[in-house]
C-alpha positions as CSV (number, residue, x, y, z in Angstrom):
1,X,137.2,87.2,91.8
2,X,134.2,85.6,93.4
3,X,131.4,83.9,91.3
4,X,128.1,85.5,92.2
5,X,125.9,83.5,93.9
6,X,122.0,83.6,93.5
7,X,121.2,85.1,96.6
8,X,121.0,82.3,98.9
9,X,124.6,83.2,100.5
10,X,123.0,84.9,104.0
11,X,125.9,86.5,105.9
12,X,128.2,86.0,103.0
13,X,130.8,88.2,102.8
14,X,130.7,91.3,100.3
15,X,126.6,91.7,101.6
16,X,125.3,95.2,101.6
17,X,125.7,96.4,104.7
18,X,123.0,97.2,106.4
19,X,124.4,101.2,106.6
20,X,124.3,100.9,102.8
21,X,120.5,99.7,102.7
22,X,119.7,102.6,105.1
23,X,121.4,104.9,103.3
24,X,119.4,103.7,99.6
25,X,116.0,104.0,101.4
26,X,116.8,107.5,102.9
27,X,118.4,109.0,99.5
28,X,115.4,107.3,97.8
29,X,112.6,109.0,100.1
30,X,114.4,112.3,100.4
31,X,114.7,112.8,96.3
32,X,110.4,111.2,96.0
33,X,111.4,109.3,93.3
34,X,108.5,107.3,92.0
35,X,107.5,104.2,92.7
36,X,109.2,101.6,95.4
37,X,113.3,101.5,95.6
38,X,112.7,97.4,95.4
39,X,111.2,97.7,92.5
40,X,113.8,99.8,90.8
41,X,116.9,97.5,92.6
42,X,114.7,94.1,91.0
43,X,115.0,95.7,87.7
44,X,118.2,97.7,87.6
45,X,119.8,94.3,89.9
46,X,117.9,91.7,89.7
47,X,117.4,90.8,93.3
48,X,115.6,92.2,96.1
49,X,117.4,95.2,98.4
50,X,118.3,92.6,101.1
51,X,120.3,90.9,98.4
52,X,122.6,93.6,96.7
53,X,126.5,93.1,97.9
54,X,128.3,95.4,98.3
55,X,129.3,96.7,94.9
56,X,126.0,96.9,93.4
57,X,124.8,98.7,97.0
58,X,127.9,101.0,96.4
59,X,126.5,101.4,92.1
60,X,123.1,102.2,93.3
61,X,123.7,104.7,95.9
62,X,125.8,106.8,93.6
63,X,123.3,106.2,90.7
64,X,120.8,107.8,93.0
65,X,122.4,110.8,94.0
66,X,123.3,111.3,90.2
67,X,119.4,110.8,89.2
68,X,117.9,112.9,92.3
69,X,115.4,114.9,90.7
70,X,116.1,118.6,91.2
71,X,113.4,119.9,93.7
């Protein structure tokens, strides 16, 4: 296992991908959830969007699809 680094890793391996921090923003604007998703990722994370790795992009993707609100 890797120690987590504080963010300052650009490039590093185990990054969200980019397809991952598409796919947060669309769920998150197709469910109208309230508020902003980096909001929600600073306090359910503790970094910004561009920061998740891959396992906490992976966490919060299925959390939102869990929590979309039932329109």
């Amino acid at each position: 296992a890797q120690p987590a680094t504080n963010g300052n890793g650009h490039g590093a391996p185990g990054k969200a991908s980019e397809k991952q921090i598409k796919m947060l923003f669309a769920i998150w604007n197709k469910a109208g959830f309230n508020g902003k998703l980096s909001d929600w990722i600073a306090e359910s994370y503790g970094c910004g969007v561009d920061d998740l790795n891959v396992k906490q992009a992976s966490a919060a993707i299925e959390a939102l699809q869990k929590d979309e609100p039932a329109n």
